[in-house]
PDB file with SEQRES, HELIX, SHEET and CRYST1 records, atoms N, CA, C and O in Angstrom:
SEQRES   1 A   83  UNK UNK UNK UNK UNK UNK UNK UNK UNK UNK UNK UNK UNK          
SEQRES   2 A   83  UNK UNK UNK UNK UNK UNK UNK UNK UNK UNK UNK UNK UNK          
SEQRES   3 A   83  UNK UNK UNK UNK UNK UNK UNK UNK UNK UNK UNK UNK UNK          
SEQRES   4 A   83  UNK UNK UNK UNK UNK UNK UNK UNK UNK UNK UNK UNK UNK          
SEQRES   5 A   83  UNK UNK UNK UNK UNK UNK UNK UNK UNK UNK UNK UNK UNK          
SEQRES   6 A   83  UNK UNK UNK UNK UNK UNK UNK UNK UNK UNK UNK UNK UNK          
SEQRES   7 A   83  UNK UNK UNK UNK UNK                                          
HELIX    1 AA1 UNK A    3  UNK A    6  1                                   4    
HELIX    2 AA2 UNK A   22  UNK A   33  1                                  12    
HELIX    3 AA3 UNK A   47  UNK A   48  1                                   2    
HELIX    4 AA4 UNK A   49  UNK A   53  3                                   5    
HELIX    5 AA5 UNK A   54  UNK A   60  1                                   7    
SHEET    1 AA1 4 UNK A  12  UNK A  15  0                                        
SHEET    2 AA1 4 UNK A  40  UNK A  44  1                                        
SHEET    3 AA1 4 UNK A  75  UNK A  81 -1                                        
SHEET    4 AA1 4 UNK A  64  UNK A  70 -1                                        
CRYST1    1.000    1.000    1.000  90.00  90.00  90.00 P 1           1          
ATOM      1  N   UNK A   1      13.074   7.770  -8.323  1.00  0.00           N  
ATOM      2  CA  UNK A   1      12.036   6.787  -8.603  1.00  0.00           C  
ATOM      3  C   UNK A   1      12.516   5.404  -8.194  1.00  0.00           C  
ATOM      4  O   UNK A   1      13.694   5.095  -8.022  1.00  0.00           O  
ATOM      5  N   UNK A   2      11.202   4.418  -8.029  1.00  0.00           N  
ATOM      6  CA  UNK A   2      12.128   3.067  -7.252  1.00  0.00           C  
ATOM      7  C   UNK A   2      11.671   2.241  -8.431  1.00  0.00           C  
ATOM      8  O   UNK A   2      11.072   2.604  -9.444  1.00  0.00           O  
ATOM      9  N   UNK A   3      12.072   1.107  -8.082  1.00  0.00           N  
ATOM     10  CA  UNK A   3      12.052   0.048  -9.220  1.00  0.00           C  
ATOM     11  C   UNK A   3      10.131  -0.050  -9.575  1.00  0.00           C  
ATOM     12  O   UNK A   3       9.767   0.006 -10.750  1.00  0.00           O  
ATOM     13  N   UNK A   4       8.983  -0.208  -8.338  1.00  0.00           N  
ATOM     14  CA  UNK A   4       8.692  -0.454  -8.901  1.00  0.00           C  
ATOM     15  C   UNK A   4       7.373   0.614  -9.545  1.00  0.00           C  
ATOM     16  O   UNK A   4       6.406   0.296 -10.238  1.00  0.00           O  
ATOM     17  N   UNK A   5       7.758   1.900  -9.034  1.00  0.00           N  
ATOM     18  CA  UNK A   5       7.304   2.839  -9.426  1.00  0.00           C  
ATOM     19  C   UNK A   5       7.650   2.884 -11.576  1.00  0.00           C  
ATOM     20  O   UNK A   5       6.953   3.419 -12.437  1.00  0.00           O  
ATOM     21  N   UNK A   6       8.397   2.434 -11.666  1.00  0.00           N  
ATOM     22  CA  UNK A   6       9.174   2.588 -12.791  1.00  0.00           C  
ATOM     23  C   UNK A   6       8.290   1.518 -13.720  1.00  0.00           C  
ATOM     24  O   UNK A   6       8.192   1.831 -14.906  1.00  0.00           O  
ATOM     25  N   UNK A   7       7.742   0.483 -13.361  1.00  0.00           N  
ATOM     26  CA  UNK A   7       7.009  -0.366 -13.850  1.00  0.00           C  
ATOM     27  C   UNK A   7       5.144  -0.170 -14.478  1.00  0.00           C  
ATOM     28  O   UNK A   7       4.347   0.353 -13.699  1.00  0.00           O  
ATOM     29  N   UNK A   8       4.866  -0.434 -15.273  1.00  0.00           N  
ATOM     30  CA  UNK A   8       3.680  -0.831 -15.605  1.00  0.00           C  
ATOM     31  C   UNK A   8       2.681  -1.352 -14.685  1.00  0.00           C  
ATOM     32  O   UNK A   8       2.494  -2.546 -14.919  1.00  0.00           O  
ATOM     33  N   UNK A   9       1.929  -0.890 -13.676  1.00  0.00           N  
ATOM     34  CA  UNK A   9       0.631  -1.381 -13.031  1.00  0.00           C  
ATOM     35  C   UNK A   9      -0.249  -2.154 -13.793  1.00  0.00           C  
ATOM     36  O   UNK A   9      -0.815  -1.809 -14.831  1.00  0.00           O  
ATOM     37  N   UNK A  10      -0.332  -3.316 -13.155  1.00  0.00           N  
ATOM     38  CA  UNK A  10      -1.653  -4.727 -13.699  1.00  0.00           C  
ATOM     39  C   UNK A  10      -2.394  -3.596 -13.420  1.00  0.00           C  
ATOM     40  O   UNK A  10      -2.477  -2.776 -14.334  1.00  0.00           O  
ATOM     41  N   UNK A  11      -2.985  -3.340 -12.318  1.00  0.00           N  
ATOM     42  CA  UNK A  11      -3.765  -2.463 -11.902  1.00  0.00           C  
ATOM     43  C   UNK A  11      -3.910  -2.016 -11.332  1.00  0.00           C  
ATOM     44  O   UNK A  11      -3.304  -2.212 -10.278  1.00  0.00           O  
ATOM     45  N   UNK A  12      -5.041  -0.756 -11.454  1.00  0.00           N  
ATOM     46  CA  UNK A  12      -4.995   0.580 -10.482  1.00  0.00           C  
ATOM     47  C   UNK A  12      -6.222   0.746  -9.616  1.00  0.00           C  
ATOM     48  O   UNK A  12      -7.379   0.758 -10.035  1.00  0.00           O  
ATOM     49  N   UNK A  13      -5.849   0.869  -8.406  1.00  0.00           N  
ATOM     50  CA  UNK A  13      -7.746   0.944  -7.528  1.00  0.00           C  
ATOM     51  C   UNK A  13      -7.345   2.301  -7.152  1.00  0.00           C  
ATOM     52  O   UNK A  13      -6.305   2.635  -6.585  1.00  0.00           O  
ATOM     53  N   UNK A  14      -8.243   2.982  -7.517  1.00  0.00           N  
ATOM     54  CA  UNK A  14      -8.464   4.186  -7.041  1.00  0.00           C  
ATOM     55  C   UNK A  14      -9.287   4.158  -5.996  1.00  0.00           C  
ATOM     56  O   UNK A  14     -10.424   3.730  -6.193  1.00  0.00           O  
ATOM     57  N   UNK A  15      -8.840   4.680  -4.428  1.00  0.00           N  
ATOM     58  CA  UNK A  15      -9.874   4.750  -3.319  1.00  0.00           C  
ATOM     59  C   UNK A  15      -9.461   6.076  -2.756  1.00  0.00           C  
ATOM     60  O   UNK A  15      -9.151   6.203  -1.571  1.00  0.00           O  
ATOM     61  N   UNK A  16      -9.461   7.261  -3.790  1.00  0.00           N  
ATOM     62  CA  UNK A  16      -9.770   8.653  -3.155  1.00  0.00           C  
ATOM     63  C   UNK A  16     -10.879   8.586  -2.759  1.00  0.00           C  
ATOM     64  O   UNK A  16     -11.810   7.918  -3.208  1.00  0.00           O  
ATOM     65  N   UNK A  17     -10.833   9.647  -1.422  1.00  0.00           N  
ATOM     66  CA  UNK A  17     -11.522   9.641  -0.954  1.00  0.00           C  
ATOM     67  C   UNK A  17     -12.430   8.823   0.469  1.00  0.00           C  
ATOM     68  O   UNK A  17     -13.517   9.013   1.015  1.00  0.00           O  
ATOM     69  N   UNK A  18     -11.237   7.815   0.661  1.00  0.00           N  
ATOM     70  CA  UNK A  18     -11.816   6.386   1.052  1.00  0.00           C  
ATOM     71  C   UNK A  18     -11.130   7.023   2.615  1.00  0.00           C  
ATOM     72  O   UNK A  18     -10.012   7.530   2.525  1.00  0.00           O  
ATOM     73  N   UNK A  19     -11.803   6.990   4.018  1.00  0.00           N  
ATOM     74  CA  UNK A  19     -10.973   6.166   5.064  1.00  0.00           C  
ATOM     75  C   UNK A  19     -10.784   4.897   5.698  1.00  0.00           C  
ATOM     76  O   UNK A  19     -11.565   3.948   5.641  1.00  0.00           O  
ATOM     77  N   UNK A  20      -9.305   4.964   6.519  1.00  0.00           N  
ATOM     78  CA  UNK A  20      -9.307   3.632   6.951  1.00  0.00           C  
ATOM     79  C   UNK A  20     -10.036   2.898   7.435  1.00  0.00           C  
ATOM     80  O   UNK A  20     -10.159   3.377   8.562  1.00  0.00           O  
ATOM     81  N   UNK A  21     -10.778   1.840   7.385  1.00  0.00           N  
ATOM     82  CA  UNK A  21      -9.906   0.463   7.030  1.00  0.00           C  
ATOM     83  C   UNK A  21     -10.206   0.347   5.392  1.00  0.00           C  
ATOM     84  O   UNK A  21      -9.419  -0.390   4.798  1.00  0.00           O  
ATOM     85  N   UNK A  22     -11.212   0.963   4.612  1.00  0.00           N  
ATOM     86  CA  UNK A  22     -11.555   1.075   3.350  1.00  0.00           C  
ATOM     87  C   UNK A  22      -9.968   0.891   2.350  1.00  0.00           C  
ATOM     88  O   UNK A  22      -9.680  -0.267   2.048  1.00  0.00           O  
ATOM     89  N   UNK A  23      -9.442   1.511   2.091  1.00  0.00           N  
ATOM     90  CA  UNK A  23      -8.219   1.127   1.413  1.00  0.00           C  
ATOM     91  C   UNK A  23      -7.538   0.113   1.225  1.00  0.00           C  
ATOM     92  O   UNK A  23      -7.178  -0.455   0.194  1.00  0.00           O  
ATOM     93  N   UNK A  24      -7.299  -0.182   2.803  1.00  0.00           N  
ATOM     94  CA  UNK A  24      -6.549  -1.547   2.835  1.00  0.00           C  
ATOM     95  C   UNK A  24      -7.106  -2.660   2.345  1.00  0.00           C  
ATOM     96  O   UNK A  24      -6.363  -3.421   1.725  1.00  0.00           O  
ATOM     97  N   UNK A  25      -8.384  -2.976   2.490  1.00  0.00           N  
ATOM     98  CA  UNK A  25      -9.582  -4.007   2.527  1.00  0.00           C  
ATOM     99  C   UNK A  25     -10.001  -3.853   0.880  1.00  0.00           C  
ATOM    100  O   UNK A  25     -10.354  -4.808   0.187  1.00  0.00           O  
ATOM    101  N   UNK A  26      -9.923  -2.907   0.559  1.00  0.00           N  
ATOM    102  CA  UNK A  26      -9.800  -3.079  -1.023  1.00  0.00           C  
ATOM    103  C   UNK A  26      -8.575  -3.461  -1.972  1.00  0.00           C  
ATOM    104  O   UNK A  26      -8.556  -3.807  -3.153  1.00  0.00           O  
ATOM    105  N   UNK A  27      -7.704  -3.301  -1.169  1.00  0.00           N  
ATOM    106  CA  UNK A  27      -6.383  -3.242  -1.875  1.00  0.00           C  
ATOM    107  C   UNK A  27      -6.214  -5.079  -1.475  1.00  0.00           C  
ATOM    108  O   UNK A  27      -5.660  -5.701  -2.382  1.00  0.00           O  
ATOM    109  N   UNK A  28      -6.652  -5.964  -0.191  1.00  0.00           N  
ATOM    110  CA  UNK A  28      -6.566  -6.551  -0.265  1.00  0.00           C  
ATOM    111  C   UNK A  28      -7.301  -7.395  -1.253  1.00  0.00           C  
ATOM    112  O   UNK A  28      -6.718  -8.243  -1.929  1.00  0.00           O  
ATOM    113  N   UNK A  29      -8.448  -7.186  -1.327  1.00  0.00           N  
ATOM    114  CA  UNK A  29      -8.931  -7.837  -2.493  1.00  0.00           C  
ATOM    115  C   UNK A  29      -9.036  -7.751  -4.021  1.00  0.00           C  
ATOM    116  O   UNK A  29      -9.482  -8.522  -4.871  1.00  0.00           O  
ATOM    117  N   UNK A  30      -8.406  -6.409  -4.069  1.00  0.00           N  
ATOM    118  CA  UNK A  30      -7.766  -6.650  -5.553  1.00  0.00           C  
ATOM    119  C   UNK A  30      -6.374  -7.729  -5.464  1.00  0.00           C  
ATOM    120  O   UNK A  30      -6.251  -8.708  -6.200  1.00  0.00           O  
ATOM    121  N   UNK A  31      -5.596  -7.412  -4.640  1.00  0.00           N  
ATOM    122  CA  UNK A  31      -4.845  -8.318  -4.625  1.00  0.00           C  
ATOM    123  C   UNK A  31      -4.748  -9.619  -5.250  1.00  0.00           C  
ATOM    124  O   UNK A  31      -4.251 -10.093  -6.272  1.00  0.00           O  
ATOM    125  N   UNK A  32      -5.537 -10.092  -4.056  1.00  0.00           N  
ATOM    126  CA  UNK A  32      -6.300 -11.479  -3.954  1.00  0.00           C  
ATOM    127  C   UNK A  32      -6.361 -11.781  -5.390  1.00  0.00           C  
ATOM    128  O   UNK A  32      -5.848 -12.831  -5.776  1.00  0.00           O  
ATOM    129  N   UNK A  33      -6.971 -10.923  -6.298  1.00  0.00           N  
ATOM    130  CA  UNK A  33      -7.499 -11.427  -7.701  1.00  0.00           C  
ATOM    131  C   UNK A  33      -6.070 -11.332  -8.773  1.00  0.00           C  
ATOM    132  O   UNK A  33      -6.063 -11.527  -9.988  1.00  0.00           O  
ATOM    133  N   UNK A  34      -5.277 -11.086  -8.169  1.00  0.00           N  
ATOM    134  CA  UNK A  34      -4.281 -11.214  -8.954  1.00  0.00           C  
ATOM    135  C   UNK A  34      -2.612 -12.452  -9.332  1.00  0.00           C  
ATOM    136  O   UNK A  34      -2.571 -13.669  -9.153  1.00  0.00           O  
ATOM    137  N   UNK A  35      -2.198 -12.118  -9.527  1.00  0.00           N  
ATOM    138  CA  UNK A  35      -1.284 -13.485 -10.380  1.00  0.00           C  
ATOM    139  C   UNK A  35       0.013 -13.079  -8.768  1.00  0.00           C  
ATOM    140  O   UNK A  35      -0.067 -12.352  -7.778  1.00  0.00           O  
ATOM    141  N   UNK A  36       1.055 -14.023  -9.316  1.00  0.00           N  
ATOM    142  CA  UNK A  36       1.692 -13.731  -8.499  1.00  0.00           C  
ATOM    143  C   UNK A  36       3.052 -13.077  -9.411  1.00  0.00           C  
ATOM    144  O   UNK A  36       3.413 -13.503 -10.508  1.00  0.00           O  
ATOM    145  N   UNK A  37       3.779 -11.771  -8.533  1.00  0.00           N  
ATOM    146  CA  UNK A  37       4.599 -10.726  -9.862  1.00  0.00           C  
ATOM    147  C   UNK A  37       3.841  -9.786 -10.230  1.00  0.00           C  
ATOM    148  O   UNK A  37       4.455  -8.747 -10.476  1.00  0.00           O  
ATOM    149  N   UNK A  38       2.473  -9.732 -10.398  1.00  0.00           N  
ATOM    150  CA  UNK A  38       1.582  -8.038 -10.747  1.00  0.00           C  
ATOM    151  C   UNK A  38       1.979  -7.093  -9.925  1.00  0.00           C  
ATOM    152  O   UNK A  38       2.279  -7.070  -8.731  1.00  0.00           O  
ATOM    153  N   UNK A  39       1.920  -6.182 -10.920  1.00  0.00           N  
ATOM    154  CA  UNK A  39       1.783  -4.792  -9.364  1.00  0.00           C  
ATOM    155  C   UNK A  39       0.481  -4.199  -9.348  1.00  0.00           C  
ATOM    156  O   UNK A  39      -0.130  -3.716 -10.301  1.00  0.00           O  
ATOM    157  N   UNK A  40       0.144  -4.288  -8.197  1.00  0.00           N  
ATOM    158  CA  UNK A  40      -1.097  -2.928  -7.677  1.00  0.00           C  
ATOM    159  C   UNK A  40      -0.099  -1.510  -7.413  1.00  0.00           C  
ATOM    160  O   UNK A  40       0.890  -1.263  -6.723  1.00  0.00           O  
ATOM    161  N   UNK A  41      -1.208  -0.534  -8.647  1.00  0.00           N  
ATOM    162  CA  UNK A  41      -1.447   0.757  -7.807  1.00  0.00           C  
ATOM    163  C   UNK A  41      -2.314   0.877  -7.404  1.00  0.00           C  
ATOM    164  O   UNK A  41      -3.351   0.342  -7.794  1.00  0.00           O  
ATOM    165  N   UNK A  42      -2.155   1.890  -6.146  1.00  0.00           N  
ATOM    166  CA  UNK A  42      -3.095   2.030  -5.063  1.00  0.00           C  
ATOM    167  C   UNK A  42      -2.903   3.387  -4.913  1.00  0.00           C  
ATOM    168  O   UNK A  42      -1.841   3.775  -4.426  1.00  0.00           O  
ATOM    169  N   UNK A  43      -4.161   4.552  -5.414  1.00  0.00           N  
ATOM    170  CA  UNK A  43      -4.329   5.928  -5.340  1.00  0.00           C  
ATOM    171  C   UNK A  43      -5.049   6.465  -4.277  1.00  0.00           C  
ATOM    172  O   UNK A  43      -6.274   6.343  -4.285  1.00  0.00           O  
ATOM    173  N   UNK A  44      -4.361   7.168  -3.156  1.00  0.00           N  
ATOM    174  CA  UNK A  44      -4.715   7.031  -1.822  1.00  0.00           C  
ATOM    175  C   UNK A  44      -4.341   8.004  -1.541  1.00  0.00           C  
ATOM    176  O   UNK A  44      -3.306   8.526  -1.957  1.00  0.00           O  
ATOM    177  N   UNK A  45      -5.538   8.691  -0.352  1.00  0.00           N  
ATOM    178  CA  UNK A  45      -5.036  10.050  -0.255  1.00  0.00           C  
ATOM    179  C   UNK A  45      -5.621   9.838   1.510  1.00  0.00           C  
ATOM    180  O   UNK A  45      -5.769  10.850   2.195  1.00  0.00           O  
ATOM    181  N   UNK A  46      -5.850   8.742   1.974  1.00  0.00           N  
ATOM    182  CA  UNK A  46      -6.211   8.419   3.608  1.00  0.00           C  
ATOM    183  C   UNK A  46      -4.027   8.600   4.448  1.00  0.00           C  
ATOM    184  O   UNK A  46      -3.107   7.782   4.434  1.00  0.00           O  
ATOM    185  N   UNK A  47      -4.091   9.705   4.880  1.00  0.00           N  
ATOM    186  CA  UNK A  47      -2.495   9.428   5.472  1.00  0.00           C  
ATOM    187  C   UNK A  47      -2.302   8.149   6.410  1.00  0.00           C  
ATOM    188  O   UNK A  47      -1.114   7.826   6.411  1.00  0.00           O  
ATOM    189  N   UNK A  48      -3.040   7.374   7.156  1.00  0.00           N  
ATOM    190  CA  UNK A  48      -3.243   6.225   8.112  1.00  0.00           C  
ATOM    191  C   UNK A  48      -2.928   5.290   7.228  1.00  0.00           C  
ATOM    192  O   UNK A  48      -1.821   4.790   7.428  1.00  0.00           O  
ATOM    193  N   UNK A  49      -3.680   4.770   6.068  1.00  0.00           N  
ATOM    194  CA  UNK A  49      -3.652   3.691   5.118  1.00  0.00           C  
ATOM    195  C   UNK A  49      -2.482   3.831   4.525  1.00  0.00           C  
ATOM    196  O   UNK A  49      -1.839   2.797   4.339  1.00  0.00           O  
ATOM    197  N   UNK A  50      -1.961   5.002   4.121  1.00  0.00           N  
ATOM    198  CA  UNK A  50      -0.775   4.914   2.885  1.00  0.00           C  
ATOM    199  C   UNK A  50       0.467   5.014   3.731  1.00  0.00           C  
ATOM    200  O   UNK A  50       1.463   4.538   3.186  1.00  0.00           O  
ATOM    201  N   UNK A  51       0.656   5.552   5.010  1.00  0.00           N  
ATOM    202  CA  UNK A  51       2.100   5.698   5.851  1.00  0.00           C  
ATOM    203  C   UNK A  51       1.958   4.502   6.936  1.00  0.00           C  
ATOM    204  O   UNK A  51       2.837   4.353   7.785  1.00  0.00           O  
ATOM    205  N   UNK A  52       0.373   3.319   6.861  1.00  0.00           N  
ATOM    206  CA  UNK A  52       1.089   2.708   7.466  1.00  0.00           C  
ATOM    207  C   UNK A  52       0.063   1.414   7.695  1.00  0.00           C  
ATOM    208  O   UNK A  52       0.592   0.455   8.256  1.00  0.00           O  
ATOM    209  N   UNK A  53      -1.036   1.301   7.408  1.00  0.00           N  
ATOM    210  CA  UNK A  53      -1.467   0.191   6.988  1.00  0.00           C  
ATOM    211  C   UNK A  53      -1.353  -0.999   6.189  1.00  0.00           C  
ATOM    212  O   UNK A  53      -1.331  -2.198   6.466  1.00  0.00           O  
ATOM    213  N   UNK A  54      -1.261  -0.082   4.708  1.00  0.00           N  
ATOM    214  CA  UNK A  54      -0.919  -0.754   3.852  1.00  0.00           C  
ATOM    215  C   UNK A  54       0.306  -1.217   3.677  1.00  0.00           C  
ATOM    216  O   UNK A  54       0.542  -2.292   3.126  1.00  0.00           O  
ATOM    217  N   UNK A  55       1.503  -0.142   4.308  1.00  0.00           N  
ATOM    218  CA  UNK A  55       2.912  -0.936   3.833  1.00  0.00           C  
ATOM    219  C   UNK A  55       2.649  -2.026   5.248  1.00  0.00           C  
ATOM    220  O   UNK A  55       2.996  -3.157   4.907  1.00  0.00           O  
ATOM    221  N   UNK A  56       2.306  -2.014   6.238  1.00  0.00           N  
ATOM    222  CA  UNK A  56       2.478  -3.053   7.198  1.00  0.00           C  
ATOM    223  C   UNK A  56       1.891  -4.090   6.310  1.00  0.00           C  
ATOM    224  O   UNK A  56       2.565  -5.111   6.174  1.00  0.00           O  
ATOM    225  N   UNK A  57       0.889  -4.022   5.755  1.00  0.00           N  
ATOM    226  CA  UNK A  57       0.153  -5.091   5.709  1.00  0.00           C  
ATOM    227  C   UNK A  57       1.105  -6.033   4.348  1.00  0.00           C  
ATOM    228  O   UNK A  57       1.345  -7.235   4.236  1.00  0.00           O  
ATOM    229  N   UNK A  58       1.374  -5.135   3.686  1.00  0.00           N  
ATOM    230  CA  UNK A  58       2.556  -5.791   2.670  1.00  0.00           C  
ATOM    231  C   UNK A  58       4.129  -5.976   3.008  1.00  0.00           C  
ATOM    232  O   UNK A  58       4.916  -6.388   2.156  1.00  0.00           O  
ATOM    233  N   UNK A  59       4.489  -5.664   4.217  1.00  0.00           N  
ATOM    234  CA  UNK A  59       5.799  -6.544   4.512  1.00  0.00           C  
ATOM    235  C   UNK A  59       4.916  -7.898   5.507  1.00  0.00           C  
ATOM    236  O   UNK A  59       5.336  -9.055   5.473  1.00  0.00           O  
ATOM    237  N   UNK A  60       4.087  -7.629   6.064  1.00  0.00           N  
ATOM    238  CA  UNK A  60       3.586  -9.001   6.617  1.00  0.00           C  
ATOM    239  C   UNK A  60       3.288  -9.592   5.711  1.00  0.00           C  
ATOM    240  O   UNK A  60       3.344 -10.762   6.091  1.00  0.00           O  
ATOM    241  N   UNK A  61       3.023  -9.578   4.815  1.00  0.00           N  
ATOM    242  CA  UNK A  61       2.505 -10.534   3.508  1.00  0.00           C  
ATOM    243  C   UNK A  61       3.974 -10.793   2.358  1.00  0.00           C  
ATOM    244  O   UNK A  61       3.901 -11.355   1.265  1.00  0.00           O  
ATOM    245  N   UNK A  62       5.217 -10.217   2.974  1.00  0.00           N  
ATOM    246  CA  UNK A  62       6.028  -9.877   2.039  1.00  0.00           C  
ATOM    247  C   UNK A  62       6.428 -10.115   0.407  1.00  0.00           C  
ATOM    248  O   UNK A  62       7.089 -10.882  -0.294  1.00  0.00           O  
ATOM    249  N   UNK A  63       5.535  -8.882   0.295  1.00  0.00           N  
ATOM    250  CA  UNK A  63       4.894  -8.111  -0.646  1.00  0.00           C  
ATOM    251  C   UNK A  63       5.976  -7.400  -0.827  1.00  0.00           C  
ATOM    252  O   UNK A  63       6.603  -7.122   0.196  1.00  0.00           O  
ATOM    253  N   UNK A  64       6.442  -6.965  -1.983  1.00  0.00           N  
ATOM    254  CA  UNK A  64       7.231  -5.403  -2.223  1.00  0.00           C  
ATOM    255  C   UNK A  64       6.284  -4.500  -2.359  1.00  0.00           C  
ATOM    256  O   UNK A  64       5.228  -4.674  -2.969  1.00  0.00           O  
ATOM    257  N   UNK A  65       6.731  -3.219  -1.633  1.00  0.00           N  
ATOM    258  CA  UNK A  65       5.805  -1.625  -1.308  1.00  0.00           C  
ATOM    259  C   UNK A  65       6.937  -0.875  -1.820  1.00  0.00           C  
ATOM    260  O   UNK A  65       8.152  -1.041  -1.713  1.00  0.00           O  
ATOM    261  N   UNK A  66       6.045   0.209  -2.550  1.00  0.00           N  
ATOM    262  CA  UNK A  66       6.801   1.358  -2.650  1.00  0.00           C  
ATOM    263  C   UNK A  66       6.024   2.324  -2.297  1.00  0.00           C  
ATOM    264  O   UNK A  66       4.878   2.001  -2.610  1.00  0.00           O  
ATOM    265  N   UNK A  67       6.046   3.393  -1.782  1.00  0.00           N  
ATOM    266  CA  UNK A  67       5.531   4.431  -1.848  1.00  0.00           C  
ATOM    267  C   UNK A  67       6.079   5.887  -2.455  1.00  0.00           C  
ATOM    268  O   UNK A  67       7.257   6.244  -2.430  1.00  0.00           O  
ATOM    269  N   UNK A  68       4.937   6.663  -3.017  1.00  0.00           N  
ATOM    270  CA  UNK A  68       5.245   7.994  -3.499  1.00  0.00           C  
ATOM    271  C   UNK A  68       4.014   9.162  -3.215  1.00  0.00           C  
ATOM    272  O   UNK A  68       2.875   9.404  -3.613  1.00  0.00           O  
ATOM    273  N   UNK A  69       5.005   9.708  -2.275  1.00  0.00           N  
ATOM    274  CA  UNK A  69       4.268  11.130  -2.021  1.00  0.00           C  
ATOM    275  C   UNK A  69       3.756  11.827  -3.376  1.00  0.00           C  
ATOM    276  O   UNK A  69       4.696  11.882  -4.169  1.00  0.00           O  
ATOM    277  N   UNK A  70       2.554  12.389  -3.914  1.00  0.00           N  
ATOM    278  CA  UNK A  70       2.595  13.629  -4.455  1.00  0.00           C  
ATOM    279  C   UNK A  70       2.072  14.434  -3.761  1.00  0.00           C  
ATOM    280  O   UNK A  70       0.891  14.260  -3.460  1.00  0.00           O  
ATOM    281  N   UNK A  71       2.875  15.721  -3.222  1.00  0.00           N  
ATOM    282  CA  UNK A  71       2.965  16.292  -2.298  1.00  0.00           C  
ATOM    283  C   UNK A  71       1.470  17.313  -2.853  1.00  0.00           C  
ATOM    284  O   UNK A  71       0.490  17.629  -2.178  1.00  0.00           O  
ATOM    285  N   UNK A  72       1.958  17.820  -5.148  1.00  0.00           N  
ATOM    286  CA  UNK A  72       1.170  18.913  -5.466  1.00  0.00           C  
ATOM    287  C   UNK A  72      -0.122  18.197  -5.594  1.00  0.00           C  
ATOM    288  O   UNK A  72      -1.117  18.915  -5.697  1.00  0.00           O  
ATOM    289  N   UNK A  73      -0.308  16.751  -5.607  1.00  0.00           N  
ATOM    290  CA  UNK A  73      -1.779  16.103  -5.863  1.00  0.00           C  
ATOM    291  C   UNK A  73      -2.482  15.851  -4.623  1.00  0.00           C  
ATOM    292  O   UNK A  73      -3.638  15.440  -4.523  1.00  0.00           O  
ATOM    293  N   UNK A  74      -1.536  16.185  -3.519  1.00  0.00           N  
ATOM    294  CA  UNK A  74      -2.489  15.611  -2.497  1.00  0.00           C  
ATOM    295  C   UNK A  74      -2.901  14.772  -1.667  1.00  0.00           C  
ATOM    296  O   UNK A  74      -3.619  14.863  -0.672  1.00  0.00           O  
ATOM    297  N   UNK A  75      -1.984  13.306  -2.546  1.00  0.00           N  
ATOM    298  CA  UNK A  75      -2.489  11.600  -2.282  1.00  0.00           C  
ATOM    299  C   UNK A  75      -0.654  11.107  -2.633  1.00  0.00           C  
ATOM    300  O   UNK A  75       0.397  11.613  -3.027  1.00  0.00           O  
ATOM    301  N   UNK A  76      -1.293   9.609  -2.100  1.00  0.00           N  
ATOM    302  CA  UNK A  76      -0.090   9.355  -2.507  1.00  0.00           C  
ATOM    303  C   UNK A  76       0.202   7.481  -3.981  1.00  0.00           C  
ATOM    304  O   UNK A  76      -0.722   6.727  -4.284  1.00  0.00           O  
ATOM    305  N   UNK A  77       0.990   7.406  -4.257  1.00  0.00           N  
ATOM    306  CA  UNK A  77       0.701   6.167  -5.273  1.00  0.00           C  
ATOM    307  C   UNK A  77       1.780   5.427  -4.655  1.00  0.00           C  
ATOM    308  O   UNK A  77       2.983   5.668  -4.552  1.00  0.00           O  
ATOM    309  N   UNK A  78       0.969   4.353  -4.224  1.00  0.00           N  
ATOM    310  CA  UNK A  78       1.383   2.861  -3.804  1.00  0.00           C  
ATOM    311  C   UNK A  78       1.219   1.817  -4.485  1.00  0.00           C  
ATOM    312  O   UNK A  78       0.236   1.356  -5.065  1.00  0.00           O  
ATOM    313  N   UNK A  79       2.914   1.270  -4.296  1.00  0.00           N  
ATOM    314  CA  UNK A  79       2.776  -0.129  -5.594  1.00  0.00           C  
ATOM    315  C   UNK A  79       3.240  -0.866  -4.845  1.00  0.00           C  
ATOM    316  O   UNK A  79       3.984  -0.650  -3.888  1.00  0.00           O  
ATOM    317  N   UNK A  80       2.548  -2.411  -5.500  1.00  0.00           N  
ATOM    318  CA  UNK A  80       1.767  -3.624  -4.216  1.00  0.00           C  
ATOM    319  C   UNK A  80       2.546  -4.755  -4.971  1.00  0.00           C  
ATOM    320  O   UNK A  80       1.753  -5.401  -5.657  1.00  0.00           O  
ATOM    321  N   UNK A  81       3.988  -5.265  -5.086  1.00  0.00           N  
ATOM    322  CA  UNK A  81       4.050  -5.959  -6.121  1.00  0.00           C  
ATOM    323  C   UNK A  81       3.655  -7.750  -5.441  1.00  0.00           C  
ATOM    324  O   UNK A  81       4.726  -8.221  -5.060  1.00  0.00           O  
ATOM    325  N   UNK A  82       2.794  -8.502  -5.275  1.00  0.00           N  
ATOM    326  CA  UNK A  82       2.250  -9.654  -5.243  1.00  0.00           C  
ATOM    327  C   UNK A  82       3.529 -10.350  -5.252  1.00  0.00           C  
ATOM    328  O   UNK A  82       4.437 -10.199  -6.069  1.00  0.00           O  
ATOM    329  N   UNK A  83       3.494 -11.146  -4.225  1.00  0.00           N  
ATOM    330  CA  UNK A  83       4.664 -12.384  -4.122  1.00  0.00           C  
ATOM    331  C   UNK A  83       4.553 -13.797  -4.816  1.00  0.00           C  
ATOM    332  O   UNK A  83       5.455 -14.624  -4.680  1.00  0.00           O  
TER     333      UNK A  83                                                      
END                                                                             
């Protein structure tokens, strides 16, 4: 487990179900609404958005990303920690 998997989520956007660019574009604007230090989870099961949108889009924003496969769920949980 990584540090910030280990942490408490401000909050969680669920966008099963969602394809790209949908994920990212939500994840950015939860963002947006948040403090700086929160973490977003981000419940994502688009493979484009979660292996590589979203972490791009959060080291360009340098953002801490973590990602976690669940291989038996299907999707994966991404944490967005706000700079």
């Amino acid at each position: 487990m990584g540090e910030l998997s280990e942490k408490q989520a401000d909050q969680t956007l669920d966008v099963l179900g969602r394809v790209c660019p949908y994920p990212l574009v939500l994840s950015k604007k939860a963002i947006e609404k948040m403090s700086s230090g929160q973490v977003l989870k981000v419940i994502c099961d688009a493979p484009a958005s979660a292996e590589d949108s979203i972490p791009r889009w959060a080291e360009k924003q340098g953002y801490k990303f973590e990602a976690k496969k669940l291989e038996d769920k299907g999707y994966w949980e991404l944490y967005v920690q706000k700079s």
